[in-house]
N, CA and C of each residue as an Amber inpcrd file, in Angstrom:
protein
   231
   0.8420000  -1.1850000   0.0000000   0.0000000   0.0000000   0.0000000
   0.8820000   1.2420000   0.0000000   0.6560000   2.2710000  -0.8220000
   1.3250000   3.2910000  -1.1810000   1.4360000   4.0190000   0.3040000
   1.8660000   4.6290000   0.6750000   2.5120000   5.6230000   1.7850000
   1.6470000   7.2180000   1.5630000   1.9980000   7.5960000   0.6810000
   1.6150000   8.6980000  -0.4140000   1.6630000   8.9040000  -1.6010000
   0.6440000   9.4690000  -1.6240000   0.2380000   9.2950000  -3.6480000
   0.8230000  10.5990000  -4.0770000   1.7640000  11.2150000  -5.1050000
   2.0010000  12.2340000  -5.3400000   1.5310000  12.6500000  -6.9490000
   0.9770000  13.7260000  -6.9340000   0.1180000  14.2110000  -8.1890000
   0.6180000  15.3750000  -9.2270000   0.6320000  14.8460000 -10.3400000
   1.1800000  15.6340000 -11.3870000  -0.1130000  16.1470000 -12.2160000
  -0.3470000  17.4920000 -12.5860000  -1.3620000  17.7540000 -13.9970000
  -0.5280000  18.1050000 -14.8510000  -0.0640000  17.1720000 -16.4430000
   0.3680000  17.8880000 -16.8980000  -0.7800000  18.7160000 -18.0730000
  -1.7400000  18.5380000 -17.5500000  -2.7730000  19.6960000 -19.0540000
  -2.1180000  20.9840000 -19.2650000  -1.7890000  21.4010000 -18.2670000
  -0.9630000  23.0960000 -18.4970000   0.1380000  22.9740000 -19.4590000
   0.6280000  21.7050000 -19.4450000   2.2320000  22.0310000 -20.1670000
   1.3710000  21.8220000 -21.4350000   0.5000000  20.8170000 -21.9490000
  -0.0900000  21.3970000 -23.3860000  -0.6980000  22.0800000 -23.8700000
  -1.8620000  22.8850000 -22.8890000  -1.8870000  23.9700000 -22.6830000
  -1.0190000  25.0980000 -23.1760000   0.3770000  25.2920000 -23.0360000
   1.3510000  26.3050000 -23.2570000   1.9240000  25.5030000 -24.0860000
   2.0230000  24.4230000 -25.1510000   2.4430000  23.6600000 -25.8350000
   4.1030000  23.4120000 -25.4550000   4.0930000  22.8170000 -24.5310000
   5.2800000  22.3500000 -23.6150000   5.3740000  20.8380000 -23.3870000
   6.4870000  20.0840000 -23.3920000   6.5000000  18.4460000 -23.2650000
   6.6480000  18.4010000 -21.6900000   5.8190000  17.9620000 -21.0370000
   5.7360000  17.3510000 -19.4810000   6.4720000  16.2850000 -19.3580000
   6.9310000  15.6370000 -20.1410000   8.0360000  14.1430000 -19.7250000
   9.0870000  14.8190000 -18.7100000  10.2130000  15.5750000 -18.7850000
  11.1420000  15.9370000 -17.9790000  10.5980000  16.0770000 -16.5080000
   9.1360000  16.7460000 -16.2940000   8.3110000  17.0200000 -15.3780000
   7.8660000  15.6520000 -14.9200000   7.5140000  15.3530000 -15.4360000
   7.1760000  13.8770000 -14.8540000   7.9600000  12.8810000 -14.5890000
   9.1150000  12.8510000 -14.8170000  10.3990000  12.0300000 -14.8610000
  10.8640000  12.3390000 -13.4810000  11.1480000  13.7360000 -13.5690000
  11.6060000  14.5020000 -11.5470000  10.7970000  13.9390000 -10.9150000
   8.9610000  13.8130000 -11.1860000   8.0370000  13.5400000 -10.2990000
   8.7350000  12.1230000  -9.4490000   8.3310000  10.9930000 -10.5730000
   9.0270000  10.0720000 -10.4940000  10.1450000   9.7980000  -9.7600000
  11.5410000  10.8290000  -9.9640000  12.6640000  10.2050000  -9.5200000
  12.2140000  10.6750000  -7.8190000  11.1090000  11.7760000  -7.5200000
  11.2300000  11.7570000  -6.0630000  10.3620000  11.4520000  -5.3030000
  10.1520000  10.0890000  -5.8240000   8.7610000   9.0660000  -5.3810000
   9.7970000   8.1640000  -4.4520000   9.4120000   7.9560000  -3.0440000
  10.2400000   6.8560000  -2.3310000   9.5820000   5.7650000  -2.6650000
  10.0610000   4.5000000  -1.7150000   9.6140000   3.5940000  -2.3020000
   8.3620000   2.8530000  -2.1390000   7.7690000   3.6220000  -1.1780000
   6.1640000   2.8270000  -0.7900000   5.4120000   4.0110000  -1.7950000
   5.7730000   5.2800000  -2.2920000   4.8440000   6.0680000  -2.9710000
   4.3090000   5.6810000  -4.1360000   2.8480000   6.1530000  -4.4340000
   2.3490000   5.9920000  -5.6750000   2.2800000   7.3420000  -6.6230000
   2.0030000   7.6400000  -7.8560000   2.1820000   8.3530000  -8.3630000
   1.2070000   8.6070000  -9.3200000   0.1010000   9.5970000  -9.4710000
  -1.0870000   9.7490000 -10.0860000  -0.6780000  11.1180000 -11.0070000
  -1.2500000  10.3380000 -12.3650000  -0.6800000  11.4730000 -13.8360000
  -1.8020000  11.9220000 -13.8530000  -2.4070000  12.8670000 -14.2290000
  -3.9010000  13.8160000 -14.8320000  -3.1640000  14.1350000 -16.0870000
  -4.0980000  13.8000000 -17.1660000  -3.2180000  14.1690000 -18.7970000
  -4.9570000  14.1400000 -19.2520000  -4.5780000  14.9860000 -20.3750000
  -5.5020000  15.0170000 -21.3410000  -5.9860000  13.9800000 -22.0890000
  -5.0510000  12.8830000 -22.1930000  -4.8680000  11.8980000 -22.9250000
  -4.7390000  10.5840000 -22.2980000  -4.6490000   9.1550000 -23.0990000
  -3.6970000   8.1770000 -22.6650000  -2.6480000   8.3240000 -23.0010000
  -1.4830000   8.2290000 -22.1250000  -0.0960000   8.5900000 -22.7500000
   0.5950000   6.9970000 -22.7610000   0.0620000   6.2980000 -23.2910000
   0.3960000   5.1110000 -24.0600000   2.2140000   4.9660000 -23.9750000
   2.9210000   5.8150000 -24.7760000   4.2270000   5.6600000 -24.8900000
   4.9200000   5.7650000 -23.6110000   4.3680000   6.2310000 -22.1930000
   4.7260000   6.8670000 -21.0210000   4.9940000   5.0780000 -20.1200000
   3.3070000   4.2670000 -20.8470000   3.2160000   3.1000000 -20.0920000
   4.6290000   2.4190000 -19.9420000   5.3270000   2.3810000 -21.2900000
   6.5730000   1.2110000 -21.5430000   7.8470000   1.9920000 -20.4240000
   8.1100000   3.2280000 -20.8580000   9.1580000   3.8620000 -20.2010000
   9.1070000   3.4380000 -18.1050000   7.4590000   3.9300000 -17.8260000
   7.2480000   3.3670000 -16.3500000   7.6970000   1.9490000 -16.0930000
   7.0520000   0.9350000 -17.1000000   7.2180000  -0.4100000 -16.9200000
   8.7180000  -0.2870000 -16.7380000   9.5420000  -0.3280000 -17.3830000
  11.3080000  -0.2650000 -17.2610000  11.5930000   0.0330000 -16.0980000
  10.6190000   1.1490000 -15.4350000  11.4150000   1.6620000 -14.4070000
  10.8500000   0.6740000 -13.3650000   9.9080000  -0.0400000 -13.3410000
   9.3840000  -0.7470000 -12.3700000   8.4170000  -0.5480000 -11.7310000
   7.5050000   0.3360000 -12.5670000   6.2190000   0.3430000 -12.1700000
   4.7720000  -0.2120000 -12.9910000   3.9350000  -0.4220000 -12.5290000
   2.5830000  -0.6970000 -12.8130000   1.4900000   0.3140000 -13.2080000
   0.3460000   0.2880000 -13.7970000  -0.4700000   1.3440000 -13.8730000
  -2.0690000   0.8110000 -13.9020000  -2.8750000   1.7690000 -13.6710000
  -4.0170000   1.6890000 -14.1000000  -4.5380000   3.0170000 -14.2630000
  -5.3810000   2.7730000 -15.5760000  -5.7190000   3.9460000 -16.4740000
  -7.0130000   4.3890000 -16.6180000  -7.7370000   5.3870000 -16.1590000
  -8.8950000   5.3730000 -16.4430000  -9.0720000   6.9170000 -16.6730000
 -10.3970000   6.9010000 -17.6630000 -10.9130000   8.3190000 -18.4530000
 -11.8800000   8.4160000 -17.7170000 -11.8410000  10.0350000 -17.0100000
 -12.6990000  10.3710000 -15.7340000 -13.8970000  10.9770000 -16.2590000
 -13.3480000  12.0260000 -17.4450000 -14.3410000  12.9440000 -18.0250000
 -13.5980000  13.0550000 -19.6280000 -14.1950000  14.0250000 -20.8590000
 -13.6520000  14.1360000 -21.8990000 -12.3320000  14.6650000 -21.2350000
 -11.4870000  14.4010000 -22.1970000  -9.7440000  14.8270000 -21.9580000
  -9.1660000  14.8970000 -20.5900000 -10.1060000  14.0880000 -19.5540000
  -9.1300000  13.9710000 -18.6060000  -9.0110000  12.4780000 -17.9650000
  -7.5730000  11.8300000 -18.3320000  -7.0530000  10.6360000 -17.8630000
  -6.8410000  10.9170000 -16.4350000  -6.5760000   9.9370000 -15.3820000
  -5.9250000   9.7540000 -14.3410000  -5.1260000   8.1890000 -14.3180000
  -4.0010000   8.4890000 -14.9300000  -3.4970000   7.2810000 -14.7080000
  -2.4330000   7.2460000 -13.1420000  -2.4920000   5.8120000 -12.1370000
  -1.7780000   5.4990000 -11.3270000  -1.1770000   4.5650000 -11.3900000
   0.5080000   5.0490000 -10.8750000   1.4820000   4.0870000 -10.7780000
   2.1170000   4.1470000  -9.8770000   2.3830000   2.6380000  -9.3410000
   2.6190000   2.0920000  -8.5340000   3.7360000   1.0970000  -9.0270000
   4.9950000   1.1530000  -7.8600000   5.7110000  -0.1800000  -8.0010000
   4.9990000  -1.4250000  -7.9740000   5.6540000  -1.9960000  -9.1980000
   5.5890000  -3.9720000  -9.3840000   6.5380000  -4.1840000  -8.6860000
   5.3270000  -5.2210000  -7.6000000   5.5660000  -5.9900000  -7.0710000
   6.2800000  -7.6460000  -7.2800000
């Protein structure tokens, strides 16, 4: 069970037509190790899934409203 969930929106960075990966990557690197990590995106960010998997995490993806994802990841176990 996650410890704390820490939350990223990146809609603003497309919004200002800006790439959120670098942003979300920091998120990531300062996740300890019981934390979970919840994306808000406009989108499914599909290509984001493989890069997490590598790093050793898990996800689940769900569309809350039009253009807004909440995907959470969590270390595999």
């Amino acid at each position: 069970m996650a410890t704390r969930t820490i939350e990223l929106d990146v809609r603003p960075f497309h919004e200002r037509g800006e790439e959120p990966f670098q942003a979300i990557m920091d998120a990531v690197e300062a996740l300890g190790p019981e934390d979970a990590f919840l994306l808000v995106n406009s989108f499914e960010p599909i290509p984001l899934f493989g890069v997490m998997k590598k790093l050793g995490y898990s996800y689940t993806a769900d569309e809350v409203a039009p253009e807004e994802w909440r995907i959470l990841f969590t270390r595999s176990t």
